[in-house]
C-alpha positions in Angstrom: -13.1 -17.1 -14.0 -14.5 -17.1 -10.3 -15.2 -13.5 -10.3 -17.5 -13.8 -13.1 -19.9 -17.0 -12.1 -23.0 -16.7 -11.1 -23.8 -18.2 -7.5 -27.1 -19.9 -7.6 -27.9 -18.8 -4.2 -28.1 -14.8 -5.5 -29.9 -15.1 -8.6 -33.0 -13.7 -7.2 -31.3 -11.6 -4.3 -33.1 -8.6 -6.5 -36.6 -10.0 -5.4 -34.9 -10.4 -1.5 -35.9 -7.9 1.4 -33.6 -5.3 1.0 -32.3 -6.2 5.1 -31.8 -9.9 3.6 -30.1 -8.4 1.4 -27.8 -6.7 2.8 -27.0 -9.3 5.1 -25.7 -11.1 2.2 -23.3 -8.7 1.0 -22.0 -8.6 4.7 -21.5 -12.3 5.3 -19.8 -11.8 1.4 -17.3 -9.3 2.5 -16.5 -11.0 5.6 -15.8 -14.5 3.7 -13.5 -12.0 1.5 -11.3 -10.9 4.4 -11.2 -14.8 6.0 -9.8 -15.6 1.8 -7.2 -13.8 2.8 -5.9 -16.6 5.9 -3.4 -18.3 3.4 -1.6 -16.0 2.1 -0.4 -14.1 5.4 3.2 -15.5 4.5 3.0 -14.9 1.0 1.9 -11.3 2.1 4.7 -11.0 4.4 7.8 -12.4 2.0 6.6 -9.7 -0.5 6.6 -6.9 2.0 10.0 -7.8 3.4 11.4 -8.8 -0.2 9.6 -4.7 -1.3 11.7 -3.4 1.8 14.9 -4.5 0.5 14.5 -3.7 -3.2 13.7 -0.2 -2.4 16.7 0.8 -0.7 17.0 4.6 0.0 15.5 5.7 -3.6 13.3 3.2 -5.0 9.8 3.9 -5.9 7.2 2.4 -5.0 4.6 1.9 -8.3 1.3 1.3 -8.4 -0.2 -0.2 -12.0 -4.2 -1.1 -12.8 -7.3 -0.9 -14.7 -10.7 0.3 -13.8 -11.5 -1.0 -10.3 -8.7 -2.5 -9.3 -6.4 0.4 -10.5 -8.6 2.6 -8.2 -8.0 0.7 -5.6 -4.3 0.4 -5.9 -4.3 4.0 -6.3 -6.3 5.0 -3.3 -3.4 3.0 -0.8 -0.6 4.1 -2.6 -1.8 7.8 -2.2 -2.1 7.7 1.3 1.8 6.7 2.4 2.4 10.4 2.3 0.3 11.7 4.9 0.3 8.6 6.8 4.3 8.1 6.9 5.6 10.8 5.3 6.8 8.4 2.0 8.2 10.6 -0.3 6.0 12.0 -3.6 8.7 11.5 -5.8 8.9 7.5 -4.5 5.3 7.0 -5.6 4.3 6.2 -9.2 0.7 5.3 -10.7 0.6 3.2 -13.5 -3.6 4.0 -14.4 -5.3 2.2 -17.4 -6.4 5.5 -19.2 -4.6 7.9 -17.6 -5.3 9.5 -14.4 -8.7 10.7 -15.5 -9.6 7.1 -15.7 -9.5 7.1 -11.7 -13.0 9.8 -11.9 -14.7 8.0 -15.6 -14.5 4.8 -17.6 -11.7 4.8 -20.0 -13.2 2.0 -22.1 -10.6 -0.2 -24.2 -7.9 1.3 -21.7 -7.0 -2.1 -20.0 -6.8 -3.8 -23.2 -3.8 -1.6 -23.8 -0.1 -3.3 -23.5 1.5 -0.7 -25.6 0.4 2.0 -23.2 1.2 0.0 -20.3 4.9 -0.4 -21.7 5.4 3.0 -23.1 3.8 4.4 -19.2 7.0 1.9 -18.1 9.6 3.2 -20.2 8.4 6.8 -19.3 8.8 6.8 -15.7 11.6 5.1 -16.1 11.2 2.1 -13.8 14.5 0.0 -12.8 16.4 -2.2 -10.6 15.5 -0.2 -7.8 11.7 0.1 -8.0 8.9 -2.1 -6.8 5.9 -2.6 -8.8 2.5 -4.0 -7.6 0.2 -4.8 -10.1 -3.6 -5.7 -9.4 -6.0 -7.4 -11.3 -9.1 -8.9 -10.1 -9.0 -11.3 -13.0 -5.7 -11.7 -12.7 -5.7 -11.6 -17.2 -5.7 -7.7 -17.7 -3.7 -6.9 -20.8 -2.4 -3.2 -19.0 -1.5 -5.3 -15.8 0.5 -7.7 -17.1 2.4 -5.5 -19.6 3.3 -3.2 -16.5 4.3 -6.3 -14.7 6.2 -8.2 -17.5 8.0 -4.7 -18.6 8.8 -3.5 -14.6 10.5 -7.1 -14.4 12.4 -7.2 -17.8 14.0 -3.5 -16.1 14.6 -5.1 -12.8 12.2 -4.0 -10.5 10.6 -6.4 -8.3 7.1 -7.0 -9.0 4.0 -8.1 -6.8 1.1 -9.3 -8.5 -2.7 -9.4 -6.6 -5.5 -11.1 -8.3 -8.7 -12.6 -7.3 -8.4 -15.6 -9.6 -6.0 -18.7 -9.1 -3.6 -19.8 -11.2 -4.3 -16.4 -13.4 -1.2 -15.0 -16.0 -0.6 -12.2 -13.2 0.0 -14.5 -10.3 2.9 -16.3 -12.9 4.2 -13.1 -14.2 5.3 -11.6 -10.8 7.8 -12.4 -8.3 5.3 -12.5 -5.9 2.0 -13.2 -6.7 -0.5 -12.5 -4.1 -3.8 -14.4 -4.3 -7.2 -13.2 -3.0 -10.0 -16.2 -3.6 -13.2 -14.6 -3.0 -14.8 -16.6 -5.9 -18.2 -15.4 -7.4 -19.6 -12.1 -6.6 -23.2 -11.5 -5.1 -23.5 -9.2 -8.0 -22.1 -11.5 -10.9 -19.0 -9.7 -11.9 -19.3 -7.0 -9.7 -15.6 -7.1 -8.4 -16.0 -3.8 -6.4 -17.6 -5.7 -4.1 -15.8 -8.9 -2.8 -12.9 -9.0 -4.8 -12.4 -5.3 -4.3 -12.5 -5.5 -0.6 -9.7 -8.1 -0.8 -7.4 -6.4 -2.5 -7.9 -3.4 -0.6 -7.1 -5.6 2.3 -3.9 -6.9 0.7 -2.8 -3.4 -0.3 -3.1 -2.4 3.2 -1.1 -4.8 4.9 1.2 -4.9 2.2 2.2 -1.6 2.1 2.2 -1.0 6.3 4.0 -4.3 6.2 6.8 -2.8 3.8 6.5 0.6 6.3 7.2 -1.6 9.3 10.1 -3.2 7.6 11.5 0.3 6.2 11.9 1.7 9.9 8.5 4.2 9.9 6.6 2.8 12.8 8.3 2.8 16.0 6.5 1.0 19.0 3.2 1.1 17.1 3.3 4.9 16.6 3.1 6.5 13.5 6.3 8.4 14.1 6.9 9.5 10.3 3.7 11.1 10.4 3.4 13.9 8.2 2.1 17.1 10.4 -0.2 19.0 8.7 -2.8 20.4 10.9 -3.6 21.1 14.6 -4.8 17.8 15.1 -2.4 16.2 13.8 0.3 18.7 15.5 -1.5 17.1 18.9 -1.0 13.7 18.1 2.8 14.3 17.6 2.9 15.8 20.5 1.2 13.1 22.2 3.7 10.6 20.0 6.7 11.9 22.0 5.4 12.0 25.2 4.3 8.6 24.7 7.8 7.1 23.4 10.0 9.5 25.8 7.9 9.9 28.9 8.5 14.0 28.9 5.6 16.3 29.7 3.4 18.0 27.3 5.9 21.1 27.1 9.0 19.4 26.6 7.3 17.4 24.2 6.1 20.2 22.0 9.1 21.9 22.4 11.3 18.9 20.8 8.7 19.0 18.3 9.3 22.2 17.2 12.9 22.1 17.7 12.6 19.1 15.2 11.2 21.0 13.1 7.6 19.2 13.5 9.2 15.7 12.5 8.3 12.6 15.3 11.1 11.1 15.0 13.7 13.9 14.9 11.5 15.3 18.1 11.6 11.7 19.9 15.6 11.8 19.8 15.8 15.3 20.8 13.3 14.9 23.8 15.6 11.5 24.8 18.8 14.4 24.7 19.8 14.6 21.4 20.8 18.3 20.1 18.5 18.8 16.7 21.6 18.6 14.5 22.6 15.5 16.1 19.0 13.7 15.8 18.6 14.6 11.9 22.0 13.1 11.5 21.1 9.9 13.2 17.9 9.8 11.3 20.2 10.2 8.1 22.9 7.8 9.0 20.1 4.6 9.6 17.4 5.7 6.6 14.8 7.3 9.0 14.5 4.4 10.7 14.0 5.7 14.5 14.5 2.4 16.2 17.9 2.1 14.8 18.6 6.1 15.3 17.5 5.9 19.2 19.4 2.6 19.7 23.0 4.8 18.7 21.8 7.5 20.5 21.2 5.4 24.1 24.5 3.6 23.0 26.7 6.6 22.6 
């Protein structure tokens, strides 16, 4: 495998000046994210192909071992706060359990039977979309959750740092991430991490964009949980409707502190009126503001 050569040019990076160093690992991660040029379109068929699949109730799931898992984990956690993407539509699929996210759960990704059982459990289906990362692309956990999310019918999305790996075959979209050997041989926190972080992130804002939650490049599904964040809402209205600061605060709370419901009721829509817009088109405020203009 690619992630677990070792590059010539790093075998004595430990004898290195620790600014030479560093250096290295920079120009490293930065060749990571420029990996990432090709598959912008494969990125992009699996976001709008997730949008889709997920409908009004699908779940989004999350499966991986050790660092990779961690990873998937960590993006998948924040599309509550961020855009206000249901709890409930959020699964994680962790090698060892979700104390394996804090301590090594050795012989965990080995595991297909738990991966299949942690399938059959949460009961994924047709409507559910599972992305599975691996940086080897081989991990036994991975591809079980894969293989048994796609026997139910969910869609699956596969990201791995090796080509032409079992993961990349087994899902419906298989996402590829060519960083090739690590600084560090085998160290895939590093450059193969930093890829599949990058993925995971425009994946999943990719699948937000498509689902209706950003509106004009605003975070308008934003989940309000503090005063800051209660400022930037405010700020999210008066940017989108053009009120002032009081009639934007006031739609917010007559919104009961959701953007979007706030945006339709500072462009004239009574509050009942704006959550039922928001209903009919699936929170999507585009759609909601366009029927609201129109009628």
């Amino acid at each position: 495998m690619s992630t677990e050569t070792v590059d010539p040019r790093y075998v004595d990076i430990d004898r290195w000046p620790t600014q030479i160093a560093v250096a290295a690992m920079l120009d490293g991660q930065l060749g990571a994210i420029a990996s990432l040029s090709s598959q912008v379109a494969a990125i992009a068929a699996a976001a709008d192909g997730a949008a889709r699949h997920l409908g009004t109730s699908g779940r989004l799931v999350y499966a991986g071992a050790g660092t990779s898992g961690r990873i998937a984990v960590q993006d998948g956690v924040e599309l509550f706060p961020t855009y206000n993407w249901p709890q409930e539509r959020l699964v994680f699929l962790m090698a060892g359990g979700p104390s394996a996210l804090t301590e090594s759960a050795e012989g965990a990704e080995d595991d297909r039977d738990a991966a299949e059982r942690a399938v059959r459990d949460e009961q994924v289906g047709p409507s559910d979309v599972l992305i599975g990362v691996a940086a080897s692309g081989r991990t036994p956990f991975t591809l079980a959750a894969v293989d048994a999310a796609r026997a139910a019918g969910a869609l699956t999305i596969g990201i791995a740092n090796n080509p032409d790996s079992a993961l990349l075959g087994a899902a419906a979209h298989g996402l590829l991430a060519d960083t090739g050997s690590e600084i560090v041989a085998g160290s895939t926190r590093m450059k193969a991490g930093t890829a599949q972080k990058a993925v995971l992130n425009m994946l999943s804002t990719a699948i937000m964009l498509r689902r209706g939650l950003v509106y004009r490049g605003l975070m308008v599904n934003m989940r309000i949980s503090n005063e800051k964040l209660l400022h930037r809402g405010q700020s999210i209205i008066r940017d989108v409707t053009g009120v002032d600061a009081g009639a934007a605060a006031s739609a917010l709370e007559a919104g009961d502190r959701e953007i979007a419901r706030g945006v339709l009721i500072a462009l004239g829509a009574e509050p009942a009126t704006a959550a039922g817009l928001l209903e009919e088109h699936d929170g999507n405020l585009r759609a909601a503001a366009a029927t609201l203009v129109a009628g």
